[in-house]
C-alpha positions as CSV (number, residue, x, y, z in Angstrom):
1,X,6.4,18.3,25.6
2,X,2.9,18.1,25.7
3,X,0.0,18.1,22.7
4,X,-2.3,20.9,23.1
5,X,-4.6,21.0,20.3
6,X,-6.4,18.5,17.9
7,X,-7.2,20.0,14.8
8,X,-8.7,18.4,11.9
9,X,-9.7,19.6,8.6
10,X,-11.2,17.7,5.2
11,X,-8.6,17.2,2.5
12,X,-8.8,15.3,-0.8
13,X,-7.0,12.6,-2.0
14,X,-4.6,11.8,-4.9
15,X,-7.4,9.7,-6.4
16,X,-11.0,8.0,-5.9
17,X,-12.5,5.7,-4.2
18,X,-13.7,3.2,-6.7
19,X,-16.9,0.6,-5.9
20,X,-14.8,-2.8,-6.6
21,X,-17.9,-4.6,-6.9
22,X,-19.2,-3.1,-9.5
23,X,-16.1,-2.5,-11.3
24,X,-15.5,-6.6,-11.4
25,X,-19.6,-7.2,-12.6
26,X,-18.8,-5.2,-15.8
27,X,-19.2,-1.0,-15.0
28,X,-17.8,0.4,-18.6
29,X,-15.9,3.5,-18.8
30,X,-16.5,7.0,-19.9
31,X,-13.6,8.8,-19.7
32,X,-12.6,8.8,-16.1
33,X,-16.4,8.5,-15.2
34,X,-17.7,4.7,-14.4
35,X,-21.2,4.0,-15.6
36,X,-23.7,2.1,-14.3
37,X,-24.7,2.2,-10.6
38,X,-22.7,1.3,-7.7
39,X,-23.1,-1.9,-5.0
40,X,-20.8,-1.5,-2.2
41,X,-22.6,0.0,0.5
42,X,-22.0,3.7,0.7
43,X,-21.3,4.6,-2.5
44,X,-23.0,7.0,-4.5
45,X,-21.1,6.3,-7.7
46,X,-18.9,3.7,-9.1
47,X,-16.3,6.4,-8.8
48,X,-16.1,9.2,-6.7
49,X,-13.7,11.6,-5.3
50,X,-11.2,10.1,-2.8
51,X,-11.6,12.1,0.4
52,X,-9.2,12.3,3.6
53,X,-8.9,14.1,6.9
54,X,-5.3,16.0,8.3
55,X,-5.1,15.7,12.1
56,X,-2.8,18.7,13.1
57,X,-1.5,18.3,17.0
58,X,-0.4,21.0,18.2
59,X,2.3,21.0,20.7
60,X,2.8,23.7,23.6
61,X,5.8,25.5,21.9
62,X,3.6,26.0,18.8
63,X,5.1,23.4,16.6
64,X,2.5,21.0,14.7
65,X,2.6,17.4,13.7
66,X,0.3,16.4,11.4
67,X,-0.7,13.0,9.4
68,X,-3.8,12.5,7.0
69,X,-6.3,9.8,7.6
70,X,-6.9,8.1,4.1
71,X,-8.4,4.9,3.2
72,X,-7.9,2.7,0.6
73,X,-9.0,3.0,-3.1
74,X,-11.4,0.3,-3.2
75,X,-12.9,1.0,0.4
76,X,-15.4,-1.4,1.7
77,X,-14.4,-4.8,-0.6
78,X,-12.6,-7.3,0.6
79,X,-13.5,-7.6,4.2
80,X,-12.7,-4.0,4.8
81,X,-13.7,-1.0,6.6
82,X,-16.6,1.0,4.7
83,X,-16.1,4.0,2.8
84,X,-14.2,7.1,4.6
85,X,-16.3,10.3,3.7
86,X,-14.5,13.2,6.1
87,X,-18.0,15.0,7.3
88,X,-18.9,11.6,8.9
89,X,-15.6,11.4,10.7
90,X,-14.4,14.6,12.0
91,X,-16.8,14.7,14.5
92,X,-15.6,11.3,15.6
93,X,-12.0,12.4,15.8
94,X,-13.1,15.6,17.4
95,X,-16.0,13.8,20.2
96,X,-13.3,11.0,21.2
97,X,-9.5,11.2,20.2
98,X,-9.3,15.0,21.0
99,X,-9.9,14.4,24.8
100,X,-7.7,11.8,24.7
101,X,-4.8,13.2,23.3
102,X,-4.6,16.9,24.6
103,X,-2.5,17.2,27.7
104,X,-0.3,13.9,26.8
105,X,3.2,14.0,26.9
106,X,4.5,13.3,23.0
107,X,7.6,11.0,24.4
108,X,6.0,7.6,23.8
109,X,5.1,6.9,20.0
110,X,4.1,3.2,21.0
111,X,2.3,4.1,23.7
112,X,0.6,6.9,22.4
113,X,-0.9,4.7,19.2
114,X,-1.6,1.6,21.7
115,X,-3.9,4.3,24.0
116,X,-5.4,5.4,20.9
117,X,-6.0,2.4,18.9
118,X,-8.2,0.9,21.8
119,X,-10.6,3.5,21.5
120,X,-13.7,2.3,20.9
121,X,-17.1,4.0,19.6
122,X,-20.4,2.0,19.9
123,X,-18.8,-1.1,20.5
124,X,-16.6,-0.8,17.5
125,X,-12.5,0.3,16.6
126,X,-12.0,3.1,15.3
127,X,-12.2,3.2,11.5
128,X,-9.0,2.1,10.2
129,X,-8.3,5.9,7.9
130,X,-8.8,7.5,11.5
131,X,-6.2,5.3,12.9
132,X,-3.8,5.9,10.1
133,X,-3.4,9.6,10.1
134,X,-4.0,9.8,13.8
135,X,-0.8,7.5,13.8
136,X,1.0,9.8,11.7
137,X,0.5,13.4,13.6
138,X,1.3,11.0,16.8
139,X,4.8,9.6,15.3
140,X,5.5,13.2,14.0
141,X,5.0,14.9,17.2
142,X,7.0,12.3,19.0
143,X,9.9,13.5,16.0
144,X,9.4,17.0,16.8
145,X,9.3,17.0,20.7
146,X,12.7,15.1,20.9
147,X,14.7,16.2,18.3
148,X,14.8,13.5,15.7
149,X,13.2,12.1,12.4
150,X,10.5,10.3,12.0
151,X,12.4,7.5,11.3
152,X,14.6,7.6,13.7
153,X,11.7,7.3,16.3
154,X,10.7,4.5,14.7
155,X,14.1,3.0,14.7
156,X,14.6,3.7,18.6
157,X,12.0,2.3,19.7
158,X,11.4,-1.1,17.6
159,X,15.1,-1.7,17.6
160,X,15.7,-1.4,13.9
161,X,18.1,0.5,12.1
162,X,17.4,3.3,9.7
163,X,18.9,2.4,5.7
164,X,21.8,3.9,4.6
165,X,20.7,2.8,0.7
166,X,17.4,3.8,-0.8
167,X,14.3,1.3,-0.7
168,X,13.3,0.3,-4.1
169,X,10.2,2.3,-5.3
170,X,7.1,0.5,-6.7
171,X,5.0,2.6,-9.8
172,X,1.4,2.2,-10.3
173,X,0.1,3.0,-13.7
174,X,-3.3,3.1,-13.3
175,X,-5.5,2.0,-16.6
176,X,-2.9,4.2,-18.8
177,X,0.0,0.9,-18.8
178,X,1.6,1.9,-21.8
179,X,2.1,5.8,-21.1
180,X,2.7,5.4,-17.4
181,X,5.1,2.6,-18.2
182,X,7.4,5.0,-20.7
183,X,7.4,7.5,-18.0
184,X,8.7,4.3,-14.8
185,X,11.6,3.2,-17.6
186,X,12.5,6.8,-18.0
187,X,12.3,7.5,-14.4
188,X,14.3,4.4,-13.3
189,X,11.5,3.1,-11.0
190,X,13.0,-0.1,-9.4
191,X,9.7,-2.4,-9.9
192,X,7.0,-1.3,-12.2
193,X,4.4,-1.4,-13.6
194,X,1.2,-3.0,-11.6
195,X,-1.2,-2.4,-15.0
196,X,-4.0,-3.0,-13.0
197,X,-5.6,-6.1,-14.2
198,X,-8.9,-6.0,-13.0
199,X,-10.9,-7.9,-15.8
200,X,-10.8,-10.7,-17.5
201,X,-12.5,-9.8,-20.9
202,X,-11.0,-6.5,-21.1
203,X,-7.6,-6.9,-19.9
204,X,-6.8,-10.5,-18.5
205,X,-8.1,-12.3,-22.0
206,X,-10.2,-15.2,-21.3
207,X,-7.3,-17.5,-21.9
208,X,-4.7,-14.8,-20.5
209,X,-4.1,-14.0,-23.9
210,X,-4.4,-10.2,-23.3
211,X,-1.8,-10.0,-19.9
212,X,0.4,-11.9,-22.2
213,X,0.8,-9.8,-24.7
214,X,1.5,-6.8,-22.3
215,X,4.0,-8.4,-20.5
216,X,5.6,-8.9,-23.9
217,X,5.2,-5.4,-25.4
218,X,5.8,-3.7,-21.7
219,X,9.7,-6.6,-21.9
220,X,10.6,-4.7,-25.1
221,X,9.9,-1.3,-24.2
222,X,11.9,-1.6,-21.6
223,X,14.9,-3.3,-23.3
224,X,14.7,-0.5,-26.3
225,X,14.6,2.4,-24.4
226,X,16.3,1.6,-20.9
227,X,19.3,3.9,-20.1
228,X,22.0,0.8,-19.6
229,X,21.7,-2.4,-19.6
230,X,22.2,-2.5,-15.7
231,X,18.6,-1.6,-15.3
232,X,16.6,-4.9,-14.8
233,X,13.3,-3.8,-13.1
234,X,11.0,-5.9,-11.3
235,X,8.0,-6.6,-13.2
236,X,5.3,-6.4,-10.7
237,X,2.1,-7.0,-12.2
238,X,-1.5,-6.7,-10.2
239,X,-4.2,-9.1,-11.9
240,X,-7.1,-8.6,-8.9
241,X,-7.9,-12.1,-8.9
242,X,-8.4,-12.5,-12.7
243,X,-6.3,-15.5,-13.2
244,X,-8.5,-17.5,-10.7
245,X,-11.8,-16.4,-12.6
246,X,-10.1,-16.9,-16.0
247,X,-8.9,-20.8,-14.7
248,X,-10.6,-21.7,-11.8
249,X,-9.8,-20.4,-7.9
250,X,-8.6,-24.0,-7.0
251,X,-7.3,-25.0,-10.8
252,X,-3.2,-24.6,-9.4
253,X,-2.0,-26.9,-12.2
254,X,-3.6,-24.8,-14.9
255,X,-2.9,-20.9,-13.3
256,X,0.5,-22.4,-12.8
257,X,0.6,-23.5,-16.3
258,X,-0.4,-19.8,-17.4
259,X,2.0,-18.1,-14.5
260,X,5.0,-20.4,-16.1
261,X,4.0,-18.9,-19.5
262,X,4.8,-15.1,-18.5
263,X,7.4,-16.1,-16.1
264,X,8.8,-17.0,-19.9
265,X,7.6,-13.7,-21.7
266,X,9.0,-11.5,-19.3
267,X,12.7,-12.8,-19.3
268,X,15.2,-11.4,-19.1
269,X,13.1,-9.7,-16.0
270,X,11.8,-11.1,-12.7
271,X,7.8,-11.3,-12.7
272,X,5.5,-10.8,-9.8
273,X,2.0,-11.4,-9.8
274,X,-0.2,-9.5,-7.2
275,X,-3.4,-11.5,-6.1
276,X,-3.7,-14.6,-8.5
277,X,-7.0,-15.2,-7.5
278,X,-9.6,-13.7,-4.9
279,X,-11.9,-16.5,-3.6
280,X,-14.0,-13.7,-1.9
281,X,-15.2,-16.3,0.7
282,X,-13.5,-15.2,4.0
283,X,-9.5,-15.0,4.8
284,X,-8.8,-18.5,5.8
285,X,-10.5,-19.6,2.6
286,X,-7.8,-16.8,0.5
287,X,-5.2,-18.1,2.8
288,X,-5.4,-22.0,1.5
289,X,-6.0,-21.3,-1.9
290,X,-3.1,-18.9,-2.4
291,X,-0.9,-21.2,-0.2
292,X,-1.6,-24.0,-2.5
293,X,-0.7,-22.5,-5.5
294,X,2.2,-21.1,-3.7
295,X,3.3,-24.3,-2.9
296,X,2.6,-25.6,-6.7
297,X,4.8,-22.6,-8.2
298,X,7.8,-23.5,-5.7
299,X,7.3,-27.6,-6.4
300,X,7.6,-26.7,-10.3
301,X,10.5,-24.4,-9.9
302,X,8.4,-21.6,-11.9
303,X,10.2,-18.7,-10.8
304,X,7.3,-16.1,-10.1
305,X,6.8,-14.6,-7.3
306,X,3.4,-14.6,-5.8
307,X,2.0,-11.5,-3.8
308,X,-1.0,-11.9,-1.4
309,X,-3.2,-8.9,-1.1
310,X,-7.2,-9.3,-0.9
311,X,-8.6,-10.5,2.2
312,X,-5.0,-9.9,3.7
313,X,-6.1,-6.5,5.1
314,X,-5.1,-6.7,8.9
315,X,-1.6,-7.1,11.2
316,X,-3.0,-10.2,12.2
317,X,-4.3,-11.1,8.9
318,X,-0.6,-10.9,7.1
319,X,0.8,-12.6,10.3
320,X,-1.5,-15.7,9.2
321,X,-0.5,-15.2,5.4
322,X,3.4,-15.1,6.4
323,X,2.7,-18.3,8.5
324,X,1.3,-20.2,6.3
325,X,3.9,-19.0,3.3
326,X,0.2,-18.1,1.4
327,X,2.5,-15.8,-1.3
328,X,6.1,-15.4,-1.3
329,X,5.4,-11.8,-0.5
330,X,2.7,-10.0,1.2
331,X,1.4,-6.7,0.8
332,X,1.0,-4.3,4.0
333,X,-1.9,-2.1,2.3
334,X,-1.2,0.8,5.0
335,X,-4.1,2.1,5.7
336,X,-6.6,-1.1,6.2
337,X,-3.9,-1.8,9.3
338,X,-5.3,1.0,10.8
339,X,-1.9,2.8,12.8
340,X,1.3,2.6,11.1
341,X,2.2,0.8,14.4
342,X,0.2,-2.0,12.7
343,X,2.5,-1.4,9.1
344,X,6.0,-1.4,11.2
345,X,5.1,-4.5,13.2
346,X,3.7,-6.0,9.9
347,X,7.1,-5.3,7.7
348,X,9.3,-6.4,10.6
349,X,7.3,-10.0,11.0
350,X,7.3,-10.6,7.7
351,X,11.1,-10.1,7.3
352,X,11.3,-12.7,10.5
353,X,9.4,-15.3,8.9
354,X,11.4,-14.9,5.3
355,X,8.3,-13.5,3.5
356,X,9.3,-10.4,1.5
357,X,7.4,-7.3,2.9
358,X,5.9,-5.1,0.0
359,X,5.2,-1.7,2.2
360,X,2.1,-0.7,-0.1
361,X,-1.0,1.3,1.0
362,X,-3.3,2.9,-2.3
363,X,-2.9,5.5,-4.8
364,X,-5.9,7.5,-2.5
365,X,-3.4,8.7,0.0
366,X,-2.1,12.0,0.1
367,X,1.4,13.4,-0.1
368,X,1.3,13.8,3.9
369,X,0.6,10.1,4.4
370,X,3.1,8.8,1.7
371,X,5.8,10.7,3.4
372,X,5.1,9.3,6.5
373,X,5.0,5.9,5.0
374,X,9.0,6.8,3.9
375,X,10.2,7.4,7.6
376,X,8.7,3.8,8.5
377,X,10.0,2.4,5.6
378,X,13.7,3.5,6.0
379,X,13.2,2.5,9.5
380,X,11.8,-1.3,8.7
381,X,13.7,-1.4,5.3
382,X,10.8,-3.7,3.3
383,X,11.7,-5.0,0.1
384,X,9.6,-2.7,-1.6
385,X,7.6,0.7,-1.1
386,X,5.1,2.0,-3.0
387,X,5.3,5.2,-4.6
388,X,1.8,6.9,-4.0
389,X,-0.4,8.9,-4.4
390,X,-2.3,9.0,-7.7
391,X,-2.0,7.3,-10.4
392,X,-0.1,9.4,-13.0
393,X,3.3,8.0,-11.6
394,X,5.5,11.4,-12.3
395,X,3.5,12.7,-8.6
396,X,3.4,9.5,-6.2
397,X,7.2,8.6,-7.7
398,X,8.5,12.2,-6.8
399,X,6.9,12.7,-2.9
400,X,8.3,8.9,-1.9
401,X,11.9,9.3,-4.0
402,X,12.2,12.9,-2.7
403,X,11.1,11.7,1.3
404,X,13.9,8.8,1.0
405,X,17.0,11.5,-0.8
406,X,15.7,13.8,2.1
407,X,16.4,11.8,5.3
408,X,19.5,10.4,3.6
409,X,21.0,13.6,3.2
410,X,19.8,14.7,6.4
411,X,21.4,11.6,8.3
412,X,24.9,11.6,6.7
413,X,24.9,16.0,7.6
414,X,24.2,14.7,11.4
415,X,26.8,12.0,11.3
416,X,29.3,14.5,9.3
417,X,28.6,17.2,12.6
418,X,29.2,14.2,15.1
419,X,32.9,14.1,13.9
């Protein structure tokens, strides 16, 4: 069945993008507003609203597949693409994917996003949000030509095998930890809370004081208020590379001395720590640092995993970071891969080398994208998937949970009909 059409239109997204930079030299709050001025490239605020693009195929018998092209929430930091602002990039879908895609047969999902992801404008790749969504309406129209889930496409042709059993779900909270963390425990989220630890003075403690205390407060909410005592969460917490500015980027004995500390605050629950320290150098120079203190967590037996993220933006980027064991897990931040060909590829190595695979992305997606992000997930079957978008944990939590109930259902109806 053929694609006819490439539509596009501008969308929003399920949060902001948010200038990184000037967040980590000291941009206050007010309210949701950041003040002070921005410094990534691009910007015309700290903060501003999160913008996205839905690519609709259409296919000759008038169904259409769609994915939205999103980036990430802190777009143009750490090494990756600049910020994704849809009037700049329509254009660019419109002047050199269109003519590539109308008139192809949608029977070839790897071959489709391997034609498309060698486009190049100017010299360059195509942005990695256009890649993303243009990945999405591909893999969906493949789903809808032939008569199967998205998943199952995925599934048939990387040779995987679709879950039977839920991934577990991942909940951001945003800057609201304590509210957002009531509503994970009462939801039952799998690995919570993330906290978003992105200063030292504010939120770190200049001795880690402050993290400390949260992970102490966020260990006894959850044992006072969990349903049963069969619900032991993952703690998953993101610090943005405080710990290394709080202790030194190449200190390992004294962040592992601090990283043994919560490991003992938060029993009776497994910690995780999301990017220890961000050296903000180049990739190989994130690599050796968080290998070595990977390496000084496993020598000491301190039971924390540690999960790579900054500077770890690309397929061939985590390949390096899963070589190299730089984390014990790594995070496949969907959109800076560009096409969700780049995120299955990603999960699946990682799972070959013994690395867990966090399937992540950014709470500036959109329902559309997250969705998508499900079928690959049940495909791959990651350790963990994020539940996104936004922030306010009820929304994100209820578009990936309802995605994962749905092709469950759906797959134990087809195999009940087969009998």
């Amino acid at each position: 069945m053929k694609i006819i059409d490439v539509v596009c239109s501008a969308g929003r997204t399920g949060f902001y993008f948010d200038d990184q930079r000037a967040i980590k030299k000291g941009a206050g709050h007010d309210g949701v507003f950041y003040v002070g001025k921005p410094v990534t490239e691009g910007f015309t605020s700290v903060r501003q609203a999160g913008e996205a693009i839905s690519v609709m195929l259409i296919l000759e018998d008038g169904q259409v597949a769609y994915g939205d092209c999103a980036a990430v929430q802190y777009s143009g930091a750490g090494g990756r693409d600049p910020l994704f602002l849809a009037k700049d990039f329509i254009p660019i879908i419109d002047t050199y994917i269109k003519p590539e895609l109308v008139g192809k047969e949608a029977n070839d999902f790897r071959g489709l996003c391997k034609m498309m992801e060698a486009i190049q404008v100017n010299g360059k790749r195509l942005h990695t949000a256009i890649r993303y969504g243009v990945s999405q309406a591909i893999l969906d129209a493949v789903a809808k030509a032939t008569g199967r889930m998205m998943c199952e496409v995925v599934a048939d042709e990387y040779g995987c095998t679709v879950s039977e059993t839920p991934i577990p779900i991942f909940t951001q909270s945003g800057d609201d930890r304590y509210d957002n963390a009531d509503k994970m425990i009462i939801k039952g989220a799998q690995v919570l809370p993330h906290a978003l630890i992105n200063n030292v003075e504010t939120k770190l403690g200049t001795k880690g004081e402050k993290l400390a205390e949260y992970v102490a407060w966020l260990r006894d909410r959850i044992l006072a208020n969990r349903a049963s005592e069969d619900y032991m969460p993952v703690l998953h917490i993101d610090v943005y590379g405080t710990i290394g500015a709080a202790f030194g980027n190449t200190n390992y004995k004294a962040m592992a001395d601090y990283i043994a500390q919560l490991e003992e605050i938060a029993k009776p629950f497994h910690l995780r720590i999301e990017g220890p320290m961000d050296c903000d150098v180049d990739v190989p120079t994130q690599m050796k640092c968080l290998a070595a203190l990977t390496k000084e967590l496993d020598e000491r037996k301190i039971n924390v995993e540690l999960v790579a993220d900054e500077w770890c933006n690309t397929l061939e980027d985590i390949k390096l970071f899963a070589d190299n064991k730089a984390g014990h897990m790594v995070q496949i931040k969907t959109p800076d891969l560009g096409g969700i060909n780049n995120t299955i590829e990603a999960v699946l190595y990682c799972k070959e080398k013994g690395i867990g695979a966090y399937q992540g992305g950014t709470c500036n997606e959109t329902d559309r994208s997250a969705q998508v992000c499900v079928n690959c997930a049940m495909a791959t079957q990651p350790t963990q998937i994020l539940a996104k978008p936004g922030m306010g944990v009820d929304e994100g939590y209820m578009i990936v949970y309802n995605e994962m109930n749905r092709i469950l259902a759906l797959r134990k109806a087809k195999k009940n009909l087969k009998k």
